[in-house]
Z-matrix of the N, CA and C atoms (Angstrom, degrees):
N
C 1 1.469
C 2 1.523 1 109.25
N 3 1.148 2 110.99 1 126.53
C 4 1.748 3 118.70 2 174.96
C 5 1.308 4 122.28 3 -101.11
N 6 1.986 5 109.43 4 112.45
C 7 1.329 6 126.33 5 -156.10
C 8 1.316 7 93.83 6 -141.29
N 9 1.520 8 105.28 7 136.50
C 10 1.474 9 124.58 8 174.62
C 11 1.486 10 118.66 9 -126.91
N 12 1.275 11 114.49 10 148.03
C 13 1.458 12 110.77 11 179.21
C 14 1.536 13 114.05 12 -139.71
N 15 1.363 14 119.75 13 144.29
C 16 1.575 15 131.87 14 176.91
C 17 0.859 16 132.16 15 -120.57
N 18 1.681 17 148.64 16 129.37
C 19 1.416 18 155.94 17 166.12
C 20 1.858 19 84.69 18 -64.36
N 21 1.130 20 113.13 19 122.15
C 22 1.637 21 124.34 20 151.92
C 23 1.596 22 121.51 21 -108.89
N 24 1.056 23 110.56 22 -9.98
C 25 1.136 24 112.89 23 168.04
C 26 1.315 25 117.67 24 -170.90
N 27 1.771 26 109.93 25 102.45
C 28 1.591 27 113.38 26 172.19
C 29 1.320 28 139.43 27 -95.57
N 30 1.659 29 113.09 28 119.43
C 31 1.305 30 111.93 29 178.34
C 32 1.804 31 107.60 30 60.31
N 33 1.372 32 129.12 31 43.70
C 34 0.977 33 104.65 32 173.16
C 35 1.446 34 109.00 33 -122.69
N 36 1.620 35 105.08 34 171.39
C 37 1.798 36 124.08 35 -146.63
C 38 1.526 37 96.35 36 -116.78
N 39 1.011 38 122.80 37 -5.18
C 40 1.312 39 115.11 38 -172.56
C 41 1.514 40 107.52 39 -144.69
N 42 1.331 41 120.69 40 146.21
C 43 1.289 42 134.94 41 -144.55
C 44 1.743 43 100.08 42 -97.26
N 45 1.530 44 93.19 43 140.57
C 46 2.168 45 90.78 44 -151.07
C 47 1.986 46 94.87 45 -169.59
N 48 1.141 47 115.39 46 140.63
C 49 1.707 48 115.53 47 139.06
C 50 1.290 49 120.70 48 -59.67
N 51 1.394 50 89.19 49 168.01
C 52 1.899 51 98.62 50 -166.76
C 53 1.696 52 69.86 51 -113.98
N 54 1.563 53 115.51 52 174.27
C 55 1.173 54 145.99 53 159.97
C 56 1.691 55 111.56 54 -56.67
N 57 1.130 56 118.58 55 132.47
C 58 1.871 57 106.29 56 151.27
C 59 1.192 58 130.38 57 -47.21
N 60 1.021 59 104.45 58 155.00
C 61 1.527 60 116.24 59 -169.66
C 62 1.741 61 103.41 60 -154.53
N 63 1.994 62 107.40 61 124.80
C 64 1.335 63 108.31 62 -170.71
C 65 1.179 64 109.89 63 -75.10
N 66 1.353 65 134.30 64 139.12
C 67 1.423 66 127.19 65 159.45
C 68 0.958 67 103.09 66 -132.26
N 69 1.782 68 147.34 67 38.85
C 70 1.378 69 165.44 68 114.48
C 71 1.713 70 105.60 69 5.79
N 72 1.390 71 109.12 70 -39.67
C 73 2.004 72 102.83 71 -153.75
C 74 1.776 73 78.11 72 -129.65
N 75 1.385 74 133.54 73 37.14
C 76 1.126 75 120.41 74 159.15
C 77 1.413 76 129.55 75 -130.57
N 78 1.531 77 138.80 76 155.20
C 79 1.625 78 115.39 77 -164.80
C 80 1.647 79 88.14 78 -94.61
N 81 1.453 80 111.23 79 -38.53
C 82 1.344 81 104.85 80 -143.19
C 83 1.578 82 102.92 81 -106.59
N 84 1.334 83 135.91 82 148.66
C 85 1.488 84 136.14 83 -166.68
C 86 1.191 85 100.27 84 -140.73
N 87 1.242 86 149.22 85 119.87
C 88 1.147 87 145.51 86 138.54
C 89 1.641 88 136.67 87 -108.32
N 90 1.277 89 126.59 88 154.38
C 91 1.626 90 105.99 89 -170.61
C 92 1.404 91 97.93 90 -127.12
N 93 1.478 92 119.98 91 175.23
C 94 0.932 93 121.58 92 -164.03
C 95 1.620 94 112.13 93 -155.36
N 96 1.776 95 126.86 94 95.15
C 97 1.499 96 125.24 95 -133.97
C 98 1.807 97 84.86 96 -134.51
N 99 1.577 98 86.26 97 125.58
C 100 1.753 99 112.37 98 -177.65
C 101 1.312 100 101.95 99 -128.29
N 102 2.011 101 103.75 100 140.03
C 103 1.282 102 121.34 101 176.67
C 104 1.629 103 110.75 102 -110.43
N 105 0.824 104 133.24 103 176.77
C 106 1.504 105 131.56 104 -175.40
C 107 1.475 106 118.87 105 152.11
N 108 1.736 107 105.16 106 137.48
C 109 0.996 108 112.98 107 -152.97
C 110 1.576 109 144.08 108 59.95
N 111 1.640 110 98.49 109 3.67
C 112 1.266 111 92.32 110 162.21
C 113 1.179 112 157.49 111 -22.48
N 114 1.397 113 149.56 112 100.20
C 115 1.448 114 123.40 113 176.44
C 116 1.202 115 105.39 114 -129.48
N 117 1.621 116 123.53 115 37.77
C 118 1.791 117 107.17 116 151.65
C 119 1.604 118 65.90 117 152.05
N 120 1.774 119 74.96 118 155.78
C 121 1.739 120 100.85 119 -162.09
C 122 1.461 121 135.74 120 75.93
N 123 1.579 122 117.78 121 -158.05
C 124 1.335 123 100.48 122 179.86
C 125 1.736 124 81.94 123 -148.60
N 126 1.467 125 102.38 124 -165.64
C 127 1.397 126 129.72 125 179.74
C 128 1.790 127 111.13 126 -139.58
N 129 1.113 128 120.47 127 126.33
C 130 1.397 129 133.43 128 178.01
C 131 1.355 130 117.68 129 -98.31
N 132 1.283 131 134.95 130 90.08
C 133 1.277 132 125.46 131 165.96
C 134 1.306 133 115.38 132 -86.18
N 135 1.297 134 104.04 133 157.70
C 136 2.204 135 116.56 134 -154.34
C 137 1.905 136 93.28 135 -139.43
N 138 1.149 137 121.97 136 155.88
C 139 1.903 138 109.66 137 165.64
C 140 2.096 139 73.91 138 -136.87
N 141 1.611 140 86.79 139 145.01
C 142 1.435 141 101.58 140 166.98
C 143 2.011 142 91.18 141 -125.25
N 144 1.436 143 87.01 142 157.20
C 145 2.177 144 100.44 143 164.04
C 146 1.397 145 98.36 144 -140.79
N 147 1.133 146 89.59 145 152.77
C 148 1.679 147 129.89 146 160.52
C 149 1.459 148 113.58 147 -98.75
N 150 1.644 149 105.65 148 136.80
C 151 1.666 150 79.12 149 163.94
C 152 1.670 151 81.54 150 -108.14
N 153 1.863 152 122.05 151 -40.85
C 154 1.553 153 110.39 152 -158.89
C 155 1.408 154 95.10 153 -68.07
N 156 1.420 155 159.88 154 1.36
C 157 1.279 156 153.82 155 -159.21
C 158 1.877 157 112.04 156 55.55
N 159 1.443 158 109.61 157 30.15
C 160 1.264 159 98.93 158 169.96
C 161 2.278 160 97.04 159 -151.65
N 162 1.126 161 112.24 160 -14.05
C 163 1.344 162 102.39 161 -176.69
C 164 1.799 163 101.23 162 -109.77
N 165 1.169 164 118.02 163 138.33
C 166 1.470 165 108.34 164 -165.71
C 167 1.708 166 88.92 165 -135.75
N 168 1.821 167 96.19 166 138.14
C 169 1.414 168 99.27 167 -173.66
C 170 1.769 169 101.11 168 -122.12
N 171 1.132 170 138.69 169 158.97
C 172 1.496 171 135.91 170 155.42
C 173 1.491 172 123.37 171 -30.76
N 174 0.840 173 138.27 172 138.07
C 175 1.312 174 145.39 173 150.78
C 176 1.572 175 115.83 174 -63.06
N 177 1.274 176 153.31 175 73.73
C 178 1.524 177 131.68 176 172.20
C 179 1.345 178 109.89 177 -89.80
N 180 1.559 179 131.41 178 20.27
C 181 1.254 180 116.04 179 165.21
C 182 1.646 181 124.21 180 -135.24
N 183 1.280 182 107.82 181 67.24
C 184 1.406 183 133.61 182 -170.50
C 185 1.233 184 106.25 183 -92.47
N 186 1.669 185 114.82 184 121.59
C 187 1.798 186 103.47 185 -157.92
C 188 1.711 187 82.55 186 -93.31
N 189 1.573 188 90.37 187 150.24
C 190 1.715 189 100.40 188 178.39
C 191 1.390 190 111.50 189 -93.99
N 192 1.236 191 108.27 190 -177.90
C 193 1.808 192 95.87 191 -178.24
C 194 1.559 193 102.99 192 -131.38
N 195 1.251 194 96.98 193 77.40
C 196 1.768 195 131.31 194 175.46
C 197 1.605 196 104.18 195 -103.87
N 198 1.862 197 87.59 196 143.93
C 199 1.221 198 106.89 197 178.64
C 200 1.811 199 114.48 198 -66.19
N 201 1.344 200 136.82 199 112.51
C 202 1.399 201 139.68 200 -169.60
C 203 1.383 202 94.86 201 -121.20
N 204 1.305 203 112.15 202 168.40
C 205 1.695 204 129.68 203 -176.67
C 206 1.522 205 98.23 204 -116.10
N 207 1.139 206 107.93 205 151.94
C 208 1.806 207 113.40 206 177.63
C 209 1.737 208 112.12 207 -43.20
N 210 1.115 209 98.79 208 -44.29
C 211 1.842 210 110.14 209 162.73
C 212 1.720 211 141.33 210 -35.39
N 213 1.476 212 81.10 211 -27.70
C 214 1.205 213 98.88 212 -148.14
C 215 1.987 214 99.40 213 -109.54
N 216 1.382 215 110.09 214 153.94
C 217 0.958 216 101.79 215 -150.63
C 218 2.081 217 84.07 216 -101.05
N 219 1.320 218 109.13 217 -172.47
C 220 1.490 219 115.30 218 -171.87
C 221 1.499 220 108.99 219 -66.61
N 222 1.368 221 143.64 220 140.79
C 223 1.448 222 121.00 221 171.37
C 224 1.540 223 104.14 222 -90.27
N 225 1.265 224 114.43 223 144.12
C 226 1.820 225 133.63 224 -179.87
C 227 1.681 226 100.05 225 -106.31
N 228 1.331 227 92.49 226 114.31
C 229 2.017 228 99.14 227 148.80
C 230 1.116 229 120.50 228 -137.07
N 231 1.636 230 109.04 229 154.16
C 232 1.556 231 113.05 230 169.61
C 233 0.798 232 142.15 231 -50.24
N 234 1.608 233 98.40 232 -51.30
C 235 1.787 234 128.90 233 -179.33
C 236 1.496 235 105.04 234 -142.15
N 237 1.696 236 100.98 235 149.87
C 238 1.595 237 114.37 236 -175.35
C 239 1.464 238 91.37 237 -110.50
N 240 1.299 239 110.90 238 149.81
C 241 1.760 240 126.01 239 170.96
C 242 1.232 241 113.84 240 -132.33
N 243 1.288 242 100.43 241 138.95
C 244 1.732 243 118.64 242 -158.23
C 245 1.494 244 95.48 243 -135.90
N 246 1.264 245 123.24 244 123.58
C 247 1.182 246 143.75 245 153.61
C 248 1.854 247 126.02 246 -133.37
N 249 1.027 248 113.96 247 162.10
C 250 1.649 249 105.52 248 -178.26
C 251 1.848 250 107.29 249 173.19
N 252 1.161 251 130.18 250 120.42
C 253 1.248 252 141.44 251 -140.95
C 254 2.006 253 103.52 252 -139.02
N 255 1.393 254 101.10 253 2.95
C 256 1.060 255 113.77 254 -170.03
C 257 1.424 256 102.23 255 -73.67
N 258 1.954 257 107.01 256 127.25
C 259 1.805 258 95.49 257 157.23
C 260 1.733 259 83.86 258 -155.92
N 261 1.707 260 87.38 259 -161.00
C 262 1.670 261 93.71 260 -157.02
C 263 1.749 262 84.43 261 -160.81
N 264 1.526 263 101.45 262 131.73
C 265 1.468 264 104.47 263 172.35
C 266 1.629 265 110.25 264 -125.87
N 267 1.329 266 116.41 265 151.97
C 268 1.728 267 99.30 266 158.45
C 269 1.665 268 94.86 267 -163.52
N 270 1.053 269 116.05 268 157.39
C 271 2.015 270 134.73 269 171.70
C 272 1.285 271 88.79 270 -157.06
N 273 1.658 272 86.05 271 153.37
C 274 1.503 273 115.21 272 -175.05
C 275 1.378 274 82.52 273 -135.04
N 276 1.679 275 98.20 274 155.98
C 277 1.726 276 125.97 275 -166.01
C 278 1.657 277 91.12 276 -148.83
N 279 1.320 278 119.09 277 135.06
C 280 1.441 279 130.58 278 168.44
C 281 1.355 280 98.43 279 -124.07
N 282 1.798 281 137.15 280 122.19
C 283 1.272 282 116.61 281 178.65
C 284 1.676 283 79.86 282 -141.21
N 285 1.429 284 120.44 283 101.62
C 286 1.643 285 120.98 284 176.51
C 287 2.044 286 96.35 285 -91.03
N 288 0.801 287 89.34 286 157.84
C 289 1.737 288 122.69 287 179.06
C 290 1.060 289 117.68 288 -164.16
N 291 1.851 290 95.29 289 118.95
C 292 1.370 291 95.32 290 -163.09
C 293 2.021 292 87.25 291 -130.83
N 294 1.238 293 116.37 292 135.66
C 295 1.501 294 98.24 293 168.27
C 296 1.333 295 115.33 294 -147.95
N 297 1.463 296 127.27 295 115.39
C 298 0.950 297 160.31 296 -127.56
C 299 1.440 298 103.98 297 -113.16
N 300 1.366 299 140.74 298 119.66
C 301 1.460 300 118.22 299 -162.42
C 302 1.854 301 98.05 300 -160.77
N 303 1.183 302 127.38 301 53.54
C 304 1.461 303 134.39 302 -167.08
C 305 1.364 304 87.23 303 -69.84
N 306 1.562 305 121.93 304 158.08
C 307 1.302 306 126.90 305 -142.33
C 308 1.463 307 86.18 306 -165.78
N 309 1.666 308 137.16 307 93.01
C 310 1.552 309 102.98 308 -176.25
C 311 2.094 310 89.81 309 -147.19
N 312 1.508 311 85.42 310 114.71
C 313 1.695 312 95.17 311 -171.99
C 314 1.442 313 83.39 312 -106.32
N 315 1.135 314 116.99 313 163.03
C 316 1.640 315 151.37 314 -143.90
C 317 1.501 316 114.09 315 -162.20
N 318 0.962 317 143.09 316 113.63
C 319 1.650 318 122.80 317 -154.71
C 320 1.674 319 96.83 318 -156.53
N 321 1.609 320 147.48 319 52.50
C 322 1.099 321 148.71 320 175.78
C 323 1.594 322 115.83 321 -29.33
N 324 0.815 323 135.54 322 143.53
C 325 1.498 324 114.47 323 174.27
C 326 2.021 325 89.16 324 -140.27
N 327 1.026 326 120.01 325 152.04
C 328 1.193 327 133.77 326 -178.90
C 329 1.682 328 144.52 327 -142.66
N 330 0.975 329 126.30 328 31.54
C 331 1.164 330 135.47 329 -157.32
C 332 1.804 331 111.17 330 -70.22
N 333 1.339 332 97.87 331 146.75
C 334 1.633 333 99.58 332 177.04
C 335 1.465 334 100.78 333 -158.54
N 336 1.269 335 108.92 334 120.36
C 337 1.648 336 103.40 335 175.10
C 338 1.544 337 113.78 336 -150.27
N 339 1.401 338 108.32 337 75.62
C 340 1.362 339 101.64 338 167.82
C 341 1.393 340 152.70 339 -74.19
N 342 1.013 341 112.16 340 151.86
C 343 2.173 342 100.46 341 -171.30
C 344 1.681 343 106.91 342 -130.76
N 345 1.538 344 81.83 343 115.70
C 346 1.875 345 82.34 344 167.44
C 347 1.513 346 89.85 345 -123.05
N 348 1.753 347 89.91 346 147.21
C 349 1.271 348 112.79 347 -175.00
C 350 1.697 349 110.54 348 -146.07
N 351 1.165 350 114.17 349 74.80
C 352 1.369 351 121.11 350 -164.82
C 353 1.665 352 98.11 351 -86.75
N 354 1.644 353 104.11 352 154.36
C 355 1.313 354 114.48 353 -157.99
C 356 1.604 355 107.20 354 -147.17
N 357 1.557 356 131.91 355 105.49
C 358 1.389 357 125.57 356 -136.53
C 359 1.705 358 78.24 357 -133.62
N 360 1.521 359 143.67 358 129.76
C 361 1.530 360 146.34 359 114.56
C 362 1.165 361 114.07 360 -102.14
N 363 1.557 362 94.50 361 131.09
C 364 1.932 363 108.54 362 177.69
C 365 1.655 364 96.08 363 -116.52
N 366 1.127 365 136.54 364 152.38
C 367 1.593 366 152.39 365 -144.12
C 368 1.316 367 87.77 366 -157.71
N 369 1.423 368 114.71 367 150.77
C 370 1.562 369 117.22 368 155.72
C 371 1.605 370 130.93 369 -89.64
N 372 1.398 371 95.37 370 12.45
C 373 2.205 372 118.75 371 179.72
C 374 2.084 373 65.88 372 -87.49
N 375 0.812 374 133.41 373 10.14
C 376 1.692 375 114.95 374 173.02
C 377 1.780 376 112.25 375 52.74
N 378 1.201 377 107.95 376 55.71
C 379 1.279 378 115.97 377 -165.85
C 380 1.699 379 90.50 378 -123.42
N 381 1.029 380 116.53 379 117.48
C 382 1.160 381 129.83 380 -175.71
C 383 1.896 382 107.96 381 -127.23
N 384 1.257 383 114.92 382 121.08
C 385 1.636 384 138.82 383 163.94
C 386 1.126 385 101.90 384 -125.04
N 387 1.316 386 92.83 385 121.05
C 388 1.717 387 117.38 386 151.07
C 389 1.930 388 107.25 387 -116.27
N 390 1.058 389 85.79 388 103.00
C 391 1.587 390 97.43 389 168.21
C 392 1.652 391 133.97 390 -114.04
N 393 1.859 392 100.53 391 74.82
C 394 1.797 393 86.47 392 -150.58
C 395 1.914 394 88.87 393 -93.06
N 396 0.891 395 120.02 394 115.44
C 397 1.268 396 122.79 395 172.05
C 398 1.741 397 95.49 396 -77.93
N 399 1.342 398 101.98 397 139.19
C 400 1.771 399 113.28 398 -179.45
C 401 1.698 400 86.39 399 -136.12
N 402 1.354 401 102.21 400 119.07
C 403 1.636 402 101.56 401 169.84
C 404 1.422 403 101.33 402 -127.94
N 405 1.333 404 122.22 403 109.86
C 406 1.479 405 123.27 404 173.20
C 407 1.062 406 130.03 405 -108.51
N 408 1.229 407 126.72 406 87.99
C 409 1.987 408 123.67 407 -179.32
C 410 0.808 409 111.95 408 -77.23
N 411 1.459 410 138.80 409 152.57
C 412 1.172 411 152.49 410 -134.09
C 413 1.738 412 111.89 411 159.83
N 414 1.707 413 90.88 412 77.54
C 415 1.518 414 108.73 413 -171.65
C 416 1.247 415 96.16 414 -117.18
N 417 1.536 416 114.57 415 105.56
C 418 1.371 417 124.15 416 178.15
C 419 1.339 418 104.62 417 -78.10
N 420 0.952 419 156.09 418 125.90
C 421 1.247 420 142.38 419 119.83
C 422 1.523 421 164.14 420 -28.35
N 423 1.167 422 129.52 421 46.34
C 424 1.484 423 95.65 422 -136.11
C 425 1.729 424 99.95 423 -132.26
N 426 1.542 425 104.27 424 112.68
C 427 1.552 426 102.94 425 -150.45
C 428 1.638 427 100.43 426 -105.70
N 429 1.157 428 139.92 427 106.27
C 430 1.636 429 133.25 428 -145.29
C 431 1.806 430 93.57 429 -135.16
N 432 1.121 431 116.43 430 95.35
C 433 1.642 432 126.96 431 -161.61
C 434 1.345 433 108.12 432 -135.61
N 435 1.605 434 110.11 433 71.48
C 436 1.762 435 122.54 434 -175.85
C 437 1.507 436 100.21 435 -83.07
N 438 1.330 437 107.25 436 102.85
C 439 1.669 438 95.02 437 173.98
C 440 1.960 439 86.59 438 -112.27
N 441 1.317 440 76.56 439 160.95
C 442 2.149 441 102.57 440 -177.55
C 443 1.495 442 93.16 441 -131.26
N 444 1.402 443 87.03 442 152.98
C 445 1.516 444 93.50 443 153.84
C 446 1.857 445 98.78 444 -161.40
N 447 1.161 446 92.52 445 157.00
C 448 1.675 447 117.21 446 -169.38
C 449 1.635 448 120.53 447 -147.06
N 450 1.144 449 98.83 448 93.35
C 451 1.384 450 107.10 449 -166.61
C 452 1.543 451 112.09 450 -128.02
N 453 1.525 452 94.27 451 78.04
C 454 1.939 453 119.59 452 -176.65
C 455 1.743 454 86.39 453 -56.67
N 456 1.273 455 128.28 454 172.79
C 457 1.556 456 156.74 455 -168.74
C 458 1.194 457 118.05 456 160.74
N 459 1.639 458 105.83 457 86.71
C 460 1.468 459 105.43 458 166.15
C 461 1.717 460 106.28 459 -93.43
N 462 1.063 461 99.58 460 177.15
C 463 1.757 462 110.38 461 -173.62
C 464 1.750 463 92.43 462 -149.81
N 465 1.058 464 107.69 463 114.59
C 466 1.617 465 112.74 464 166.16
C 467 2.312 466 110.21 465 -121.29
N 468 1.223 467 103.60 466 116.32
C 469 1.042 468 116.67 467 -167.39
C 470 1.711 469 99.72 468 -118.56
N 471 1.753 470 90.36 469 126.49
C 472 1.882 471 92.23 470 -175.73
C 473 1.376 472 77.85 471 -123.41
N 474 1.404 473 110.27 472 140.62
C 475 1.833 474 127.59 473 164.25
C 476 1.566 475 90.73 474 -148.39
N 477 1.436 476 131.49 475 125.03
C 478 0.926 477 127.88 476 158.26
C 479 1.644 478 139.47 477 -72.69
N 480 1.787 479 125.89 478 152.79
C 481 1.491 480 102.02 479 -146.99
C 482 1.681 481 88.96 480 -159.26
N 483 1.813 482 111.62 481 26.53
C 484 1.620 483 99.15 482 165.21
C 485 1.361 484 99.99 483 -116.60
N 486 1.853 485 97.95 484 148.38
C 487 1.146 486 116.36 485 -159.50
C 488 1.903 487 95.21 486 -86.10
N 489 1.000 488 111.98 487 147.69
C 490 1.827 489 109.62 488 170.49
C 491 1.536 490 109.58 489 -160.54
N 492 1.712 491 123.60 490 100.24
C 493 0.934 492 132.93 491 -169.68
C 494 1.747 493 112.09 492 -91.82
N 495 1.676 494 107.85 493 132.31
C 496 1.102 495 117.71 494 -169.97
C 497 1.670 496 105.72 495 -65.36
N 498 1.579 497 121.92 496 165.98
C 499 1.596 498 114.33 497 164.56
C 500 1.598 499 103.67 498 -145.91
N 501 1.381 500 89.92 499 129.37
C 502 1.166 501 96.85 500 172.61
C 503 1.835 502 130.87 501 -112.42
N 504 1.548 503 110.43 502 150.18
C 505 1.308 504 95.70 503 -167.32
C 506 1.618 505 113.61 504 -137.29
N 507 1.588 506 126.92 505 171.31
C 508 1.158 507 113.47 506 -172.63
C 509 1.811 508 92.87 507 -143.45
N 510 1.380 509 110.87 508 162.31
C 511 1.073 510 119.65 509 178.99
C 512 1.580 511 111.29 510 -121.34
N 513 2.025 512 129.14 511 136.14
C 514 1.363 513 102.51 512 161.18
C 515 1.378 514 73.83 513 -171.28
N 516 1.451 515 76.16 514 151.63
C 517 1.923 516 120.43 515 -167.98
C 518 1.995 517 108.86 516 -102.43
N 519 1.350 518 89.40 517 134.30
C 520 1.846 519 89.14 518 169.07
C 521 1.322 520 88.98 519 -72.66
N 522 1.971 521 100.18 520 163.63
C 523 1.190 522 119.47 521 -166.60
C 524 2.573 523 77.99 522 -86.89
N 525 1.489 524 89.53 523 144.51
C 526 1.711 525 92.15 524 178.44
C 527 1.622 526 85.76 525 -79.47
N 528 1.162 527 156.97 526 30.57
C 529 1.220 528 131.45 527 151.79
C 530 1.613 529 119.20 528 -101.38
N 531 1.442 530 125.60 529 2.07
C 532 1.171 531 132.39 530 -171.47
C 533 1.605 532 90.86 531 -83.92
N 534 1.043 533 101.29 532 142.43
C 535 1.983 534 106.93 533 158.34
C 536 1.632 535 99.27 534 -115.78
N 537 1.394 536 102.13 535 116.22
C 538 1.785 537 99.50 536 157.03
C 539 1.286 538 95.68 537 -164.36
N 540 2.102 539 94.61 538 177.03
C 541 1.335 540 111.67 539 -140.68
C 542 1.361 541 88.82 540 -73.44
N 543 1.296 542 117.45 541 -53.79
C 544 1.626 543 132.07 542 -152.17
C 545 1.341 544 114.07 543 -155.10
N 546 1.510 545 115.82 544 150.42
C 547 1.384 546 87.21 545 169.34
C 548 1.805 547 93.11 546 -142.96
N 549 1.313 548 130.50 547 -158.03
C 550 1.536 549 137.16 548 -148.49
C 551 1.787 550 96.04 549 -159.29
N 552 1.080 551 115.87 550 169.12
C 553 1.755 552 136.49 551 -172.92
C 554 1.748 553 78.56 552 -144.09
N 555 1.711 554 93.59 553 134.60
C 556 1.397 555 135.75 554 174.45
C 557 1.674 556 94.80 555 -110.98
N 558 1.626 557 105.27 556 150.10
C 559 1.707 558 95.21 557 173.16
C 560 1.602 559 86.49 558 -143.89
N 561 1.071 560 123.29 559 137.27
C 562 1.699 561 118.50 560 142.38
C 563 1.580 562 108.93 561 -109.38
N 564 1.394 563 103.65 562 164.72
C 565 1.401 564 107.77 563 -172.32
C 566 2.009 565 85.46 564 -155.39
N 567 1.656 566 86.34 565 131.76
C 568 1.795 567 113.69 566 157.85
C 569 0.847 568 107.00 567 -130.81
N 570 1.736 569 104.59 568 121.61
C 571 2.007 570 105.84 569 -171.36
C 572 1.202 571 123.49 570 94.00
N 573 1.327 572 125.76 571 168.67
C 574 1.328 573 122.49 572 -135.02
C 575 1.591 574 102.99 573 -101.74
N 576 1.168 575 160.64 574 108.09
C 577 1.498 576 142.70 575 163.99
C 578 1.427 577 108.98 576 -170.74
N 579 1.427 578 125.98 577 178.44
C 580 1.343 579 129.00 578 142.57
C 581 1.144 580 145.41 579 -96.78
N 582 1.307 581 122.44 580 151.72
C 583 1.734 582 121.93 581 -161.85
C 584 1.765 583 107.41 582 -129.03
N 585 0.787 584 147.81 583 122.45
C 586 1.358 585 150.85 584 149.82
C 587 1.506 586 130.43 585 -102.11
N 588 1.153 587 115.58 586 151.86
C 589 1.415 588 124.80 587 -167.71
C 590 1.087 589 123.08 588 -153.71
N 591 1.513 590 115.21 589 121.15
C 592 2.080 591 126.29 590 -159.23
C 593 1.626 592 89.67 591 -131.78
N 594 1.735 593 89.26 592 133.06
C 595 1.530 594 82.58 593 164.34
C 596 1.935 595 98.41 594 -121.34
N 597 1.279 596 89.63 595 161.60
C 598 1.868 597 101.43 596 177.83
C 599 1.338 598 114.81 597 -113.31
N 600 1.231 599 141.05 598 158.78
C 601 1.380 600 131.19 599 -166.12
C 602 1.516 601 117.98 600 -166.85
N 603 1.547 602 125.60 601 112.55
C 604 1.144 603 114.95 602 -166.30
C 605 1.610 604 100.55 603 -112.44
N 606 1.787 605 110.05 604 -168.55
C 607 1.172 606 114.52 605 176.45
C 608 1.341 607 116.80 606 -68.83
């Protein structure tokens, strides 16, 4: 089976025709319309044909690829619209602080200072004092007051910060009863993103 396929329009931001493209020697046409990177607005895709290869008319009956019931007959649109605004961010930050600051003074103090001072008169009335006063203080001191302190502080902060843009896409088929030469993708675009458009094409 002989099947061909085309990028008609890549990744582009600004609103434009794609080139022709023959599909003269094929039954089956299908296209294939991607949004991406969106962030406001939409994208309009349009299909025009030729059959003489020089007068080009709209397409309004491009079967969509919607959910239908056996009942139900094919759905037809003109134009497909693609929009999508979807993203997702996240970063992580670890910033620990830790500060450590033990503080430990020691300070003995010691004092000792005793006094004897003994004091002896002997008389011949035989009167004898001995008065040795010994006064010894002995105020040690000793004041030993190690204070620490340790006061670790980490801070761990998660906010996320990768970018990941949604894409969205649509599928639609020429009706197989059209005969023409060729046909082209129309795009408008309001707002900021890219749009691309491939069509595939069998016998």
């Amino acid at each position: 089976m002989n099947n061909n396929n085309k990028v008609l329009l890549d990744a582009v931001s600004v609103g434009q025709e794609s080139l022709a493209f023959n599909v003269e020697e094929y039954g089956r046409v299908g296209f294939q319309f991607l949004a991406d990177a969106v962030t406001s607005g939409q994208g309009i895709f349009t299909v025009d044909g030729t059959i003489d290869g020089s007068t080009w008319m709209r397409i309004n009956t491009l079967i969509a690829n919607v959910s239908n019931s056996n009942s139900q007959s094919l759905t037809r649109v003109a134009s497909v619209v693609l929009s999508t605004s979807v993203s997702r961010s996240s970063s992580a930050s670890i910033s620990p602080s830790a500060s450590g600051s033990p503080s430990a003074s020691t300070s003995p103090s010691s004092s000792l200072s005793p006094s004897i001072s003994p004091s002896a008169s002997r008389s011949p009335s035989a009167s004898a004092s001995l008065s040795p006063s010994a006064s010894a203080s002995g105020s040690p001191s000793s004041s030993a007051s190690p204070s620490a302190s340790l006061s670790p502080s980490a801070s761990v902060s998660l906010s996320p910060s990768i970018q990941a843009d949604m894409t969205s896409s649509s599928l639609v088929w020429l009706d197989p009863f059209l005969a023409l030469k060729a046909v082209r993708v129309g795009l408008v675009i309001s707002g900021a993103g890219r749009y691309s458009a491939f069509v595939q094409v069998t016998e």
